[in-house]
C-alpha positions in Angstrom: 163.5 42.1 26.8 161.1 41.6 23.5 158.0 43.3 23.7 155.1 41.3 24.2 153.1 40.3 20.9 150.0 43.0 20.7 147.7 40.0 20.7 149.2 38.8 24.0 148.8 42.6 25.3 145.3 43.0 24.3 144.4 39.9 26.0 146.0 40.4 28.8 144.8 43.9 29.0 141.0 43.0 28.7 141.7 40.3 31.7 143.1 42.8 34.0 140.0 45.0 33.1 137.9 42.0 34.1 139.4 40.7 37.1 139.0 44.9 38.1 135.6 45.0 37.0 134.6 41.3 39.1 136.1 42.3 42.1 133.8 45.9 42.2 130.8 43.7 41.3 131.5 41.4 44.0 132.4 44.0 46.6 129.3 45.6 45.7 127.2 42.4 46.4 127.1 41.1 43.1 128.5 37.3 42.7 128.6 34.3 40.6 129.2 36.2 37.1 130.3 34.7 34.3 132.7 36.2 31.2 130.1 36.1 28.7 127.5 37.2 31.2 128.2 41.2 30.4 127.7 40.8 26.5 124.7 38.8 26.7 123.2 41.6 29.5 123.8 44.1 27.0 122.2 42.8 24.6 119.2 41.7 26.8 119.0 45.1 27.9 117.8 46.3 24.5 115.3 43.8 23.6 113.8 40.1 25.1 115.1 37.6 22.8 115.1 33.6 22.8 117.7 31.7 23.8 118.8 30.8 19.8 118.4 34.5 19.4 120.5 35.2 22.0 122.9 32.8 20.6 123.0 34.6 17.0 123.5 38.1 18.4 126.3 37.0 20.8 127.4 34.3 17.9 128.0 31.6 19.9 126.0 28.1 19.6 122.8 27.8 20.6 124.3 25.1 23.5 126.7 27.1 24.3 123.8 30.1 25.0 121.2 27.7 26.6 124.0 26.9 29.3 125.0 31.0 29.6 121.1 31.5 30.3 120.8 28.5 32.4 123.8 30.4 35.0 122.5 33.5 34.5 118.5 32.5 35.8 120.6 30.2 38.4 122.5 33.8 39.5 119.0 36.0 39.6 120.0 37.9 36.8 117.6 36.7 34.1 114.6 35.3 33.8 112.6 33.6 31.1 108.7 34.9 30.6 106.3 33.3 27.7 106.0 34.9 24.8 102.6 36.7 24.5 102.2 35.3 21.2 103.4 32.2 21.7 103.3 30.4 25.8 105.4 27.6 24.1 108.3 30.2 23.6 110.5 31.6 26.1 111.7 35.1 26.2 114.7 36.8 28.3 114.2 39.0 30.3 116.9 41.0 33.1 116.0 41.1 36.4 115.6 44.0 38.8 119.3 42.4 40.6 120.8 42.4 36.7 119.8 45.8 36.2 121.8 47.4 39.4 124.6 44.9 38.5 124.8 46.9 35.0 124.6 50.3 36.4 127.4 49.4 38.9 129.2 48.2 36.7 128.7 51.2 34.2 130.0 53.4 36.9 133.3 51.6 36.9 133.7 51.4 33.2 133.5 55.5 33.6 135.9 55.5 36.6 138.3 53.1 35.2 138.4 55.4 31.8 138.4 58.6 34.0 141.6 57.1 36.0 143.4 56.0 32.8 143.0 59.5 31.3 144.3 60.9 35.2 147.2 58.6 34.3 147.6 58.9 30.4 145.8 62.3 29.5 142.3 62.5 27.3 143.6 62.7 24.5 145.8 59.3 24.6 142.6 57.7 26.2 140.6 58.8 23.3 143.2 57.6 20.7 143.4 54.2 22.9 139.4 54.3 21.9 139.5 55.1 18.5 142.0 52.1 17.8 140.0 49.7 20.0 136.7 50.6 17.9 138.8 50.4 14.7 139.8 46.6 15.6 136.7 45.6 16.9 134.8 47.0 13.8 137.3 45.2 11.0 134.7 42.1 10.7 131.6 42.8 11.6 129.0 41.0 10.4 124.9 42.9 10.4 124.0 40.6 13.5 127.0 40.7 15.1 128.2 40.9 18.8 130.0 44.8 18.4 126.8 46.1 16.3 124.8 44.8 19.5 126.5 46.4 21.7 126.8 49.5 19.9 122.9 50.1 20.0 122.7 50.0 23.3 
C-alpha cells in the first residue's frame, strides 16, 4: 500500500483532533461550535477587537468574519460591547460560557498530548511539536493567525 501524501496525513490528523476535541465540548455541555470558532477565541481572549480586526488577525475576509461573529453571539460565546471611545464601533468581547468552553477545552489539548506521549513517549511528542511549529511558522506574516496565537 502507498503511504498517504503528508498533506493528506496532516489533514486528516488535525480532523481526527477536532472531531475528539467537539465531542468533549459537547459532552461537557458545550454545542453549536464552529471550526474557525477556537482561532478567533484565542485571539479574543487576548484583546477586544472589531469585527475587520478580527478578520485581519484570523486573515480571513471581513464577510467571512462578520458571519463567524454573527454564530458565535448566536451560540453565547461572544458578545459585541461599544467602544468607549466610539458607541458607533463595536468591540468583541468572550463571554462567561466562552471562557469555560476554553478552559475545557485547554484540559483536553493537555490530556490528548499527555496520552499521545503514554502512547509515543515525550520525547517523540516533543519532536512531533517541534516539526508542527516549524511548518506552521514557514510564512508568517507580523499579523498573522500563528503569531496570534502564540501570544496568548
Amino acid at each position: 500500500m502507498d503511504e498517504i501524501d503528508f498533506g493528506v496525513l496532516l489533514g486528516l490528523a488535525y480532523h481526527q483532533f477536532v472531531a475528539e476535541l467537539h465531542a468533549h465540548l459537547a459532552g461537557a455541555g458545550f454545542t453549536g461550535i464552529r471550526p474557525t470558532f477556537g482561532y478567533a477565541f484565542r485571539v479574543l481572549a487576548r484583546e477586544e477587537l472589531t469585527t475587520s480586526q478580527l478578520a485581519a488577525r484570523l486573515q480571513i475576509t471581513p464577510q467571512g468574519a462578520a458571519k463567524t461573529v454573527e454564530e458565535m453571539v448566536a451560540a453565547g460565546y461572544v458578545k459585541r460591547t461599544p467602544d468607549p471611545a466610539d458607541g458607533r464601533v463595536k468591540r468583541l468581547n468572550l463571554t462567561d460560557r466562552c471562557r469555560a468552553l476554553m478552559a475545557s477545552a485547554q484540559e483536553f489539548h493537555a490530556d490528548f498530548e499527555r496520552r499521545l506521549e503514554a502512547d509515543l513517549g515525550k520525547a517523540r511528542v516533543a519532536d512531533l511539536r517541534e516539526v508542527l511549529t516549524t511548518i506552521m511558522e514557514r510564512n508568517e506574516s507580523p499579523d498573522g493567525l500563528a503569531r496570534a496565537l502564540r501570544q496568548i
